[in-house]
C-alpha positions in Angstrom: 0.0 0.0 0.0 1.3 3.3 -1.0 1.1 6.3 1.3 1.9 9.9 1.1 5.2 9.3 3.3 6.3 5.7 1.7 5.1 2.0 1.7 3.2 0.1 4.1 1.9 -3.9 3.8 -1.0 -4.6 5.6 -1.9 -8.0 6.8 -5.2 -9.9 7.9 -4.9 -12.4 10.3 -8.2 -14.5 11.5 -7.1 -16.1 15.1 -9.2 -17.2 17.9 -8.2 -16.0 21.2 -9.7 -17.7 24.9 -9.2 -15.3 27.6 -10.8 -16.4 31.0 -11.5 -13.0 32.9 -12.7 -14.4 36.9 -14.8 -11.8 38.1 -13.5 -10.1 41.4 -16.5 -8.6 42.9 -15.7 -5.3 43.1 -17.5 -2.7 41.2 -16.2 0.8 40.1 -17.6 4.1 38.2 -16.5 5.9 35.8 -17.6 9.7 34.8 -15.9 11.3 31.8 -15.4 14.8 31.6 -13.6 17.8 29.8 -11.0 19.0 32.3 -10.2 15.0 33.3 -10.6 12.3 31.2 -11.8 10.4 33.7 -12.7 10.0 37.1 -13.4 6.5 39.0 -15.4 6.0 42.5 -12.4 5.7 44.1 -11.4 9.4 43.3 -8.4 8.5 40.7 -8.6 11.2 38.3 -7.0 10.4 34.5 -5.2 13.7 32.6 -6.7 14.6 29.4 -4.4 14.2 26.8 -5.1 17.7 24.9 -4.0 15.6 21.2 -5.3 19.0 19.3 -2.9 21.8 21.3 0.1 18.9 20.5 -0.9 19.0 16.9 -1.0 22.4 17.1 1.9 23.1 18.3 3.8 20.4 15.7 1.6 22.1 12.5 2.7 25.7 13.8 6.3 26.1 11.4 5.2 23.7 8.3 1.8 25.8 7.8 3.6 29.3 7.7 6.3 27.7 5.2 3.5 26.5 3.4 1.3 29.8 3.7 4.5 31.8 2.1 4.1 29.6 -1.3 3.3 31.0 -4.3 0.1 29.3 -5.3 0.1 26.7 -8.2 3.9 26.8 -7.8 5.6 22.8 -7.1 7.0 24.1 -4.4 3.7 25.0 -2.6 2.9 21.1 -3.3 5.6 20.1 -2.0 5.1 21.7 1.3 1.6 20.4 1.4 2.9 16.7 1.3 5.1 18.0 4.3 2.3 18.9 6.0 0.3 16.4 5.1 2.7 14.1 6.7 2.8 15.9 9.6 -0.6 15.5 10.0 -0.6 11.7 10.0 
């Protein structure tokens, strides 16, 4: 499989898988939120992981180079397969 940044093989594998799970008798909730991204019964609070401000942040430099392009020019291509490997 061809991709913007190179070659990939992909595979399909059909396999059966037994996983015995014994139930422990304890129970515990869950609430998702916006500030956490979670928070169990037992007060345990998970961080959100913000994956947008990171992307952000890592598009910030590429997107200016590419903004600077003359448009229809090869070189304003080129800097959108930059970004658009970035992005992936």
């Amino acid at each position: 499989m061809r991709r913007a940044d190179g070659y990939y093989a992909q595979f399909a594998l059909d396999a059966e898988r037994h996983l015995e799970v014994e139930p422990t008798g304890h129970a515990v909730g869950l609430d998702l939120g916006l500030t956490a991204f979670y928070t169990d019964s037992n007060g345990k609070e998970k961080e959100n992981p913000r994956f947008l401000r990171r992307s952000e942040s890592a598009l910030k430099r590429p997107g200016r180079r590419v903004s600077r392009k003359v448009k229809g020019s090869k070189n304003i291509g080129k800097g959108g397969r930059y970004v658009r490997a970035v992005l992936k």
